[in-house]
Biopython code that builds the backbone (N, CA, C, O; Angstrom):
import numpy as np
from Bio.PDB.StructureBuilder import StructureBuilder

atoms = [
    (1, "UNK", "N", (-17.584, 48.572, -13.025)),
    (1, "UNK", "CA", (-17.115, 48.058, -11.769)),
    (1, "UNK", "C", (-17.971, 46.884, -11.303)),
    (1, "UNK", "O", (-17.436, 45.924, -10.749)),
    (2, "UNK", "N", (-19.524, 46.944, -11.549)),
    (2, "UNK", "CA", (-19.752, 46.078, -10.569)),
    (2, "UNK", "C", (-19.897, 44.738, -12.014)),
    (2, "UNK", "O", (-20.023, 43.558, -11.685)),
    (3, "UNK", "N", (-19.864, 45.058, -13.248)),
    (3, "UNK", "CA", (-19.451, 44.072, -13.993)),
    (3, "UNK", "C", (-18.324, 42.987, -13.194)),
    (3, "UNK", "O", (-18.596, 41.829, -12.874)),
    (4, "UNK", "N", (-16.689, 43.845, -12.912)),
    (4, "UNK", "CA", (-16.128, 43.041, -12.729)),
    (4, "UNK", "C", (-16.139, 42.127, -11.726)),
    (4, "UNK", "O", (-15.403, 41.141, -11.696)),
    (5, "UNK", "N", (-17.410, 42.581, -10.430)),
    (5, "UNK", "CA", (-17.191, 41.396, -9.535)),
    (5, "UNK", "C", (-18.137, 40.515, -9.528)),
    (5, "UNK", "O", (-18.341, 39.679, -8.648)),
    (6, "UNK", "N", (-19.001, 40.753, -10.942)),
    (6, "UNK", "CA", (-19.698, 39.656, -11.254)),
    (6, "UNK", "C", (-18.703, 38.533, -11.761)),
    (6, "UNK", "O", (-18.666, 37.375, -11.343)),
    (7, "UNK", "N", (-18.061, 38.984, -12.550)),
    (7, "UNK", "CA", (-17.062, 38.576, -13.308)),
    (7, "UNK", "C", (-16.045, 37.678, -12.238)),
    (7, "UNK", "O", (-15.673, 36.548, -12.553)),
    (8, "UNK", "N", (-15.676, 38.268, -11.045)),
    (8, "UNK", "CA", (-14.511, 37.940, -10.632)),
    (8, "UNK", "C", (-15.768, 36.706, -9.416)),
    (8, "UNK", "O", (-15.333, 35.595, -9.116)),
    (9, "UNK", "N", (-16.689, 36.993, -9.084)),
    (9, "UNK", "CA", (-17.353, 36.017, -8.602)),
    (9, "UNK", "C", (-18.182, 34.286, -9.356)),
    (9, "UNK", "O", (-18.739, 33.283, -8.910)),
    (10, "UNK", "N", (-17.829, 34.772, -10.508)),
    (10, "UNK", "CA", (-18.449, 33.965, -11.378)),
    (10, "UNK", "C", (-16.792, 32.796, -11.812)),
    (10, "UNK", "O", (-16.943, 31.633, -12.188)),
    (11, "UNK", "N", (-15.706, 33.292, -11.683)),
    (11, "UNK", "CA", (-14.399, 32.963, -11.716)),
    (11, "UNK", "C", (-14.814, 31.981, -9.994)),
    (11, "UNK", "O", (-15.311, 30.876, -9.778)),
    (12, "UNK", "N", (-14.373, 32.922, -9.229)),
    (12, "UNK", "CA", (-14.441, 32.181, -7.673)),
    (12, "UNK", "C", (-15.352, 30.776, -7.594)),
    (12, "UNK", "O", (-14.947, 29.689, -7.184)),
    (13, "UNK", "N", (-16.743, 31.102, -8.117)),
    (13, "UNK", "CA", (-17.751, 30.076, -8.207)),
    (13, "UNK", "C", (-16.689, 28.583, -9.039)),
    (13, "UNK", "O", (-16.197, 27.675, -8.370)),
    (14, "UNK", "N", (-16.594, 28.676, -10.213)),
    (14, "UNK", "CA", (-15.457, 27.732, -11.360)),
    (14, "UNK", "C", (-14.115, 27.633, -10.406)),
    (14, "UNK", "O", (-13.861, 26.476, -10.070)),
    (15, "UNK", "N", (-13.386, 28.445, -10.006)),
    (15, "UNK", "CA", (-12.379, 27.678, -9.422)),
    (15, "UNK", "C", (-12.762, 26.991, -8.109)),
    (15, "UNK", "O", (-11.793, 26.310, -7.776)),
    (16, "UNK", "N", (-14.159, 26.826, -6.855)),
    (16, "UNK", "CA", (-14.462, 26.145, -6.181)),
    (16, "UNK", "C", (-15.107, 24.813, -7.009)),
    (16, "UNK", "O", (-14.427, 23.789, -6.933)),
    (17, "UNK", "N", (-16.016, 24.759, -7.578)),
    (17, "UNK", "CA", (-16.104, 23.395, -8.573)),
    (17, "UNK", "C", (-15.075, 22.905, -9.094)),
    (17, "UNK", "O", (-15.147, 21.677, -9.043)),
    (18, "UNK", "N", (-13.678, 23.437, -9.813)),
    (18, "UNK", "CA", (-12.847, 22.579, -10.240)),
    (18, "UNK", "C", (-12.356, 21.898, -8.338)),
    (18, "UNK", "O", (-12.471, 20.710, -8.037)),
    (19, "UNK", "N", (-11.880, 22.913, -7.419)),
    (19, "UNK", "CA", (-11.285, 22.752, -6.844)),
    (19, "UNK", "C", (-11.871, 20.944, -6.204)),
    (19, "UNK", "O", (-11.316, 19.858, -6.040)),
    (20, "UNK", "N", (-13.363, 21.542, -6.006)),
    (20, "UNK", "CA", (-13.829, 20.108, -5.517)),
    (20, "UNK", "C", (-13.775, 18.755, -6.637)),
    (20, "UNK", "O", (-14.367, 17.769, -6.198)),
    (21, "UNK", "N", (-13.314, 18.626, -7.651)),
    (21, "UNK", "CA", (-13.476, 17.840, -8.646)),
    (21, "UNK", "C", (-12.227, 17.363, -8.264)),
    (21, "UNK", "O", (-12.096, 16.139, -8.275)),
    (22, "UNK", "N", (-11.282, 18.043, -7.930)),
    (22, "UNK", "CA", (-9.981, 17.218, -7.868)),
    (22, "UNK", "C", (-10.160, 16.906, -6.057)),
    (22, "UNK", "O", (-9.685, 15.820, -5.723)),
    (23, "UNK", "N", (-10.599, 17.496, -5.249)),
    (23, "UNK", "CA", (-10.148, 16.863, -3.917)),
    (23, "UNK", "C", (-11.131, 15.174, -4.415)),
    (23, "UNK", "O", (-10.710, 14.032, -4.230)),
    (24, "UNK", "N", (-12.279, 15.515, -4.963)),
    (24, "UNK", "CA", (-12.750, 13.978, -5.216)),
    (24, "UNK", "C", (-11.924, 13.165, -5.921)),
    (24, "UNK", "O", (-11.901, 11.947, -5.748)),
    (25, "UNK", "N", (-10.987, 13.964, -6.998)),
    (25, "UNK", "CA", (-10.369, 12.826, -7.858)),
    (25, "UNK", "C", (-8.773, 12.073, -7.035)),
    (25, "UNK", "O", (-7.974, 11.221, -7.422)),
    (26, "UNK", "N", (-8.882, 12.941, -5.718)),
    (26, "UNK", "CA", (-7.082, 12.609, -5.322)),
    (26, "UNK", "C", (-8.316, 11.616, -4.092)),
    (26, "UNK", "O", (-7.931, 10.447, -4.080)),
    (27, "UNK", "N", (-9.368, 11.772, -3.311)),
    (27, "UNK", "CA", (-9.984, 10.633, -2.951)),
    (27, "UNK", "C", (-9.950, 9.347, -3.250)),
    (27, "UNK", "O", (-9.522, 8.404, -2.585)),
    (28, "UNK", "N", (-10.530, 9.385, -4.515)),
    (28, "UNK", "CA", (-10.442, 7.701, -5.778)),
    (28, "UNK", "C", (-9.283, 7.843, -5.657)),
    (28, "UNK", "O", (-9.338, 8.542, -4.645)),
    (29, "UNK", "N", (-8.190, 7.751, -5.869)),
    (29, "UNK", "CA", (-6.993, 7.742, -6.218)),
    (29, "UNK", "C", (-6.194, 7.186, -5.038)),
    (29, "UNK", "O", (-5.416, 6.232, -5.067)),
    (30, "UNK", "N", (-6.562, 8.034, -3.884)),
    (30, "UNK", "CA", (-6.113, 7.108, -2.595)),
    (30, "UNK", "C", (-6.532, 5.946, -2.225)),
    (30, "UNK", "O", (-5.935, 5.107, -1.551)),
    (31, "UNK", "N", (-7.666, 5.904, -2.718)),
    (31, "UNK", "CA", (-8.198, 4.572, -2.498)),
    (31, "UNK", "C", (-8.089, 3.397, -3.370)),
    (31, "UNK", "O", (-8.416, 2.256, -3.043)),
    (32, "UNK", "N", (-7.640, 3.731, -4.426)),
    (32, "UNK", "CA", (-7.302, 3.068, -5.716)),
    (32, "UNK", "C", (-5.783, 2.505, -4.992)),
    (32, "UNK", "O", (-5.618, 1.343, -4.621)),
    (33, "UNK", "N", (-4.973, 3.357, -4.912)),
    (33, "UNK", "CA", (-3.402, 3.058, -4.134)),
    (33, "UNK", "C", (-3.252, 2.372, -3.340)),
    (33, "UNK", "O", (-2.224, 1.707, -3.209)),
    (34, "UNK", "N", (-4.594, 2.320, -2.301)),
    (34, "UNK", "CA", (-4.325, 1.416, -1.035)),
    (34, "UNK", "C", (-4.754, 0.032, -1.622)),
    (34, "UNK", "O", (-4.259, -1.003, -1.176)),
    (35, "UNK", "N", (-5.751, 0.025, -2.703)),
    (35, "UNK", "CA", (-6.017, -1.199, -2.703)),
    (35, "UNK", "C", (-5.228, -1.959, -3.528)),
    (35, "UNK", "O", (-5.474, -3.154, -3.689)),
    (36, "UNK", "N", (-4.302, -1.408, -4.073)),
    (36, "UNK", "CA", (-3.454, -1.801, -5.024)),
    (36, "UNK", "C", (-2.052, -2.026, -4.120)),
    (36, "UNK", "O", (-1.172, -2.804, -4.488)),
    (37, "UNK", "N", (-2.000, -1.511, -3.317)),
    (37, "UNK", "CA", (-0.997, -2.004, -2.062)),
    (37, "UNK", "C", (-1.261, -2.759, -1.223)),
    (37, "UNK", "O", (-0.397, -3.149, -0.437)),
    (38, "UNK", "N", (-2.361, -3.114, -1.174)),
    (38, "UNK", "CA", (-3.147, -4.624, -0.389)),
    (38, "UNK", "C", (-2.659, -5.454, -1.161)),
    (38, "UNK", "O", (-1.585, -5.989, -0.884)),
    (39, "UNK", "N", (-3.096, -5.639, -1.891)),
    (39, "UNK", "CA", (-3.107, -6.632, -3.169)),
    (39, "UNK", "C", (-1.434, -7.003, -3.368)),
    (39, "UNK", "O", (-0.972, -8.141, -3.457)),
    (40, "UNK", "N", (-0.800, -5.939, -3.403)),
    (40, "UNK", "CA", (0.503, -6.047, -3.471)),
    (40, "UNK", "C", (1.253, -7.066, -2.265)),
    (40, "UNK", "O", (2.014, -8.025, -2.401)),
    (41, "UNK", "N", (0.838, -6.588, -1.373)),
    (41, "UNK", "CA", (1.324, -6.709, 0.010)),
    (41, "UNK", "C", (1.346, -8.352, 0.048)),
    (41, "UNK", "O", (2.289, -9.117, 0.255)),
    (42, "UNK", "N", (-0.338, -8.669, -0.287)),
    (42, "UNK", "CA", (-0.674, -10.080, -0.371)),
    (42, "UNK", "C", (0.157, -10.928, -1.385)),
    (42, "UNK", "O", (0.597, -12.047, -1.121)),
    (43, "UNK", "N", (0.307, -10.346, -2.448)),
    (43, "UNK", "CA", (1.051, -11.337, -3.572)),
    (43, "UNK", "C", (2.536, -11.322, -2.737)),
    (43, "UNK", "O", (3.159, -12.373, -2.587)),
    (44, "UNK", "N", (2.966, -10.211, -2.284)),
    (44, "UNK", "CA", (4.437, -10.772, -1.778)),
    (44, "UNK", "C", (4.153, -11.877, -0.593)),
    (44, "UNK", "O", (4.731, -12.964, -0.620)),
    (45, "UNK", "N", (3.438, -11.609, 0.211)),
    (45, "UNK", "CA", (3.877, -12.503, 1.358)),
    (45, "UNK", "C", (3.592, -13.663, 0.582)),
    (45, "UNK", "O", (4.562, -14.421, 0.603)),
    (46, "UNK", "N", (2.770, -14.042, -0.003)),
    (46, "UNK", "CA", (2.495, -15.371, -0.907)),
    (46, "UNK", "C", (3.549, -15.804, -1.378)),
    (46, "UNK", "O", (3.860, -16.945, -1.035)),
    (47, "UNK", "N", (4.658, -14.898, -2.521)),
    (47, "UNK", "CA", (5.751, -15.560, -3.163)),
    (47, "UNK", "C", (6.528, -15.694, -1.585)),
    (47, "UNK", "O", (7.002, -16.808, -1.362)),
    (48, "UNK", "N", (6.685, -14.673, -0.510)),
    (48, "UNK", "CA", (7.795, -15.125, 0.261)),
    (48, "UNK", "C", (7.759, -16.866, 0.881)),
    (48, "UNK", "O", (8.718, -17.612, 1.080)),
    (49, "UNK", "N", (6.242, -17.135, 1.079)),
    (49, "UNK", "CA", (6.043, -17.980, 1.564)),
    (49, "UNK", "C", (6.464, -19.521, 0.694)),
    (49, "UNK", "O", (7.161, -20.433, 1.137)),
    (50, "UNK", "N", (5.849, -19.449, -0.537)),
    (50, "UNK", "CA", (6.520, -20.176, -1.886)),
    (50, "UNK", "C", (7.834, -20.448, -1.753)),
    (50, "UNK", "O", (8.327, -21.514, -1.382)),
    (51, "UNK", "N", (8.607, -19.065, -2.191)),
    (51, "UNK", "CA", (10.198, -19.172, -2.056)),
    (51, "UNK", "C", (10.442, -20.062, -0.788)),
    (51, "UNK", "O", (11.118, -21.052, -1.069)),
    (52, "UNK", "N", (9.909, -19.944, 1.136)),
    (52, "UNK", "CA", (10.633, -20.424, 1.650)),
    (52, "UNK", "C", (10.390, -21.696, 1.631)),
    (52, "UNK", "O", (11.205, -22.410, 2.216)),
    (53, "UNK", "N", (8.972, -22.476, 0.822)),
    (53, "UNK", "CA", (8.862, -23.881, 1.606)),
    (53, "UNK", "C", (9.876, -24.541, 0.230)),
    (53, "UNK", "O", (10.437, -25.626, 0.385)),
    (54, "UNK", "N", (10.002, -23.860, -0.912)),
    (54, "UNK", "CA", (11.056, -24.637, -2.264)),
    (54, "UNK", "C", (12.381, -24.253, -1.292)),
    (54, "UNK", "O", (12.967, -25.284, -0.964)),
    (55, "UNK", "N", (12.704, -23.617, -1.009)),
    (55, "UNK", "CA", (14.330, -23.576, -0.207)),
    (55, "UNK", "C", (14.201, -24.400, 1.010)),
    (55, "UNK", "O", (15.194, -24.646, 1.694)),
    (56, "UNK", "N", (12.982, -24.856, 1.325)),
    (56, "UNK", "CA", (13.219, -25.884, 2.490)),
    (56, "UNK", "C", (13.560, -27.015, 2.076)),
    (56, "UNK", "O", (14.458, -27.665, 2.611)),
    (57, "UNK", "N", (12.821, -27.449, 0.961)),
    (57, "UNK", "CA", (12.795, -28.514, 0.252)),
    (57, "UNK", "C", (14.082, -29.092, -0.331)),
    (57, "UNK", "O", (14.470, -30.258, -0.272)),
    (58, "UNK", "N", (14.607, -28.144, -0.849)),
    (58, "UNK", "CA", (16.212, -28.189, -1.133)),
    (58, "UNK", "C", (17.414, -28.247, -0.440)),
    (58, "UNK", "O", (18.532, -28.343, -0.947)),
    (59, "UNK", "N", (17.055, -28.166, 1.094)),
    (59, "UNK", "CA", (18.063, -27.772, 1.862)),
    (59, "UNK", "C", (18.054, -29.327, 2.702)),
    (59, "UNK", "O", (17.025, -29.951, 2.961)),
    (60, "UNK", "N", (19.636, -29.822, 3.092)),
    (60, "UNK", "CA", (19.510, -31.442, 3.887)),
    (60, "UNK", "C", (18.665, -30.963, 4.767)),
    (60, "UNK", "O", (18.334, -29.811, 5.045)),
    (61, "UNK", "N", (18.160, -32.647, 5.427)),
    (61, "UNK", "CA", (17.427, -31.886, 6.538)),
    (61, "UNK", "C", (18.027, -31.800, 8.293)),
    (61, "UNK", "O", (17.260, -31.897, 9.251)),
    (62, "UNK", "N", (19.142, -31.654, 8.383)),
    (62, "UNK", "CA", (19.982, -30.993, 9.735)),
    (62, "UNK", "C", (19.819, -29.739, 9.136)),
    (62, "UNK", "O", (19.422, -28.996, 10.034)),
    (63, "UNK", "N", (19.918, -29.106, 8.075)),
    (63, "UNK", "CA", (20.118, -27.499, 7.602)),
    (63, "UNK", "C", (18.947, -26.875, 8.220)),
    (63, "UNK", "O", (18.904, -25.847, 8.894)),
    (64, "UNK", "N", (17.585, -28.024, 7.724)),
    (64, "UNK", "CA", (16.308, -27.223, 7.660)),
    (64, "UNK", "C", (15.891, -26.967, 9.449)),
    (64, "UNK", "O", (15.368, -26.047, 10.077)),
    (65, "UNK", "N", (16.283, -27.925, 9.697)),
    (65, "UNK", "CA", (15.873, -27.786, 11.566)),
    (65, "UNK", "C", (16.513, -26.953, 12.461)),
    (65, "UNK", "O", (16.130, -26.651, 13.591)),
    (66, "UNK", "N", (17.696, -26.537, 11.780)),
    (66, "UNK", "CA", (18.481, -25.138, 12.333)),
    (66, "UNK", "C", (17.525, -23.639, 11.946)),
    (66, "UNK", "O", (16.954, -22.821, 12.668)),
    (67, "UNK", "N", (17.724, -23.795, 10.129)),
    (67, "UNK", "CA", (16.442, -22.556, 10.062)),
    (67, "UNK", "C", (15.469, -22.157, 10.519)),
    (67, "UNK", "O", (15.069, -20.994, 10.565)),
    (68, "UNK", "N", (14.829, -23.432, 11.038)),
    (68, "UNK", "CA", (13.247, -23.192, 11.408)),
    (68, "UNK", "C", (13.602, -22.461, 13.001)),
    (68, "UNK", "O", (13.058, -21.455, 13.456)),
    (69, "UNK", "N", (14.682, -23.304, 13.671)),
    (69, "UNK", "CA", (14.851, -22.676, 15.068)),
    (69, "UNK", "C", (15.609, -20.892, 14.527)),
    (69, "UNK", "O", (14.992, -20.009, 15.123)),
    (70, "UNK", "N", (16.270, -20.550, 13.973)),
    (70, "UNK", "CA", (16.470, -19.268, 13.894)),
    (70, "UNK", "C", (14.926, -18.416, 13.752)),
    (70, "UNK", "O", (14.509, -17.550, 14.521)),
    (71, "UNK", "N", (14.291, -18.924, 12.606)),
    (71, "UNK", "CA", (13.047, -18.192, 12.440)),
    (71, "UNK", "C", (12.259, -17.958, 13.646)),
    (71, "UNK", "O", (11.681, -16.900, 13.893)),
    (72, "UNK", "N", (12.267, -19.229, 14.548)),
    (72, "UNK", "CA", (11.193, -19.204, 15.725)),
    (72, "UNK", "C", (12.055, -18.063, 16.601)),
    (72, "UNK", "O", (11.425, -17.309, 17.342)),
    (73, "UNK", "N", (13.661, -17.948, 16.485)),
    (73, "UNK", "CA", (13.874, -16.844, 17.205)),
    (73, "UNK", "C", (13.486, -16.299, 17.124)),
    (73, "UNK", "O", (12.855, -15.798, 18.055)),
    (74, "UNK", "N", (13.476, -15.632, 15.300)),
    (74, "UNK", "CA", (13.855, -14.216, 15.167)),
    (74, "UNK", "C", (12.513, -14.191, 15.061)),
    (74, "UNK", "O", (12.443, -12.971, 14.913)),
    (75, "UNK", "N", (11.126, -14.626, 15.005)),
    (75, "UNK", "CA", (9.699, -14.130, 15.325)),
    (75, "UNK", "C", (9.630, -14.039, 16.598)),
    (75, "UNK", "O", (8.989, -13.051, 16.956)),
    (76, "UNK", "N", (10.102, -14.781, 17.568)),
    (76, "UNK", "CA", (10.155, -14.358, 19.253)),
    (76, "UNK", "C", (10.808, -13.177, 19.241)),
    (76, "UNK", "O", (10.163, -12.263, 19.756)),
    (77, "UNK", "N", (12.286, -12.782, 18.661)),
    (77, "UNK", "CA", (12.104, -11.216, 19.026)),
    (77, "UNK", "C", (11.825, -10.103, 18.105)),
    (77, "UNK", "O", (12.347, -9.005, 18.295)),
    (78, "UNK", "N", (11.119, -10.300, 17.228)),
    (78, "UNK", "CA", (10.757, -8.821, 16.436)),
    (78, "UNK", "C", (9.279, -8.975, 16.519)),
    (78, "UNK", "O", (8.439, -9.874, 16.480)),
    (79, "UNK", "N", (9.341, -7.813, 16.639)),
    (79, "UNK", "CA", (7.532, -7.346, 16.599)),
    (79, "UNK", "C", (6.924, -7.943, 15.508)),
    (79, "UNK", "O", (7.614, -8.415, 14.604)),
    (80, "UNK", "N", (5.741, -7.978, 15.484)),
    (80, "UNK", "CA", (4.960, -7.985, 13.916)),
    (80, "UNK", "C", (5.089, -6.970, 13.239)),
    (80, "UNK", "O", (5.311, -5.980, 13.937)),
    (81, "UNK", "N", (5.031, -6.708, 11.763)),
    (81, "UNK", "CA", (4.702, -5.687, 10.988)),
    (81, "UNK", "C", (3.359, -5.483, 10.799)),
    (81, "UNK", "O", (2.504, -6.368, 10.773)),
    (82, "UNK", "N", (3.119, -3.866, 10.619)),
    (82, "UNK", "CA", (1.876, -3.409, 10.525)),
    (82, "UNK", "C", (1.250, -3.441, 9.332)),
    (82, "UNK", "O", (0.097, -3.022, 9.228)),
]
sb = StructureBuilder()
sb.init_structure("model")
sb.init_model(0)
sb.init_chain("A")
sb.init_seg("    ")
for serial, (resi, resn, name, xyz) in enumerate(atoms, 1):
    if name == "N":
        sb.init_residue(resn, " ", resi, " ")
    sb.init_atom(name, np.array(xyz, "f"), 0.0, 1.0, " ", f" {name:<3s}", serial, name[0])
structure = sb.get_structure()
């Protein structure tokens, strides 16, 4: 008997060390994600910004002075993104 709760304490001990090995490994991992969604975040607004000044470029320019006034709307009424 008291074998087994050496036994069953020596188990408890190993499944708290694994347990903490993974809350550290899903840690790195979140942090790995966010920074890889920064990064992300940044390369898009970059191409969006690309894409719009080549579609400005292409567009007559009565077209382009209408767009720019829609945009200044539509940033006057939508919030920023977070």
């Amino acid at each position: 008997m008291i074998q087994g709760l050496i036994q069953s304490y020596d188990v408890y001990e190993d499944l708290l060390a694994k347990s903490q090995k993974g809350i550290e490994f899903y840690h790195k991992l979140e942090k790995n994600i966010n920074s890889l969604l920064e990064r992300t975040r940044g390369f898009c607004k970059i191409q969006q910004e690309e894409r719009q000044q080549v579609l400005a470029r292409l567009k007559p320019k009565g077209e382009r002075e209408r767009e720019r006034e829609r945009e200044r709307e539509r940033d006057a009424s939508c919030p920023s993104q977070a």
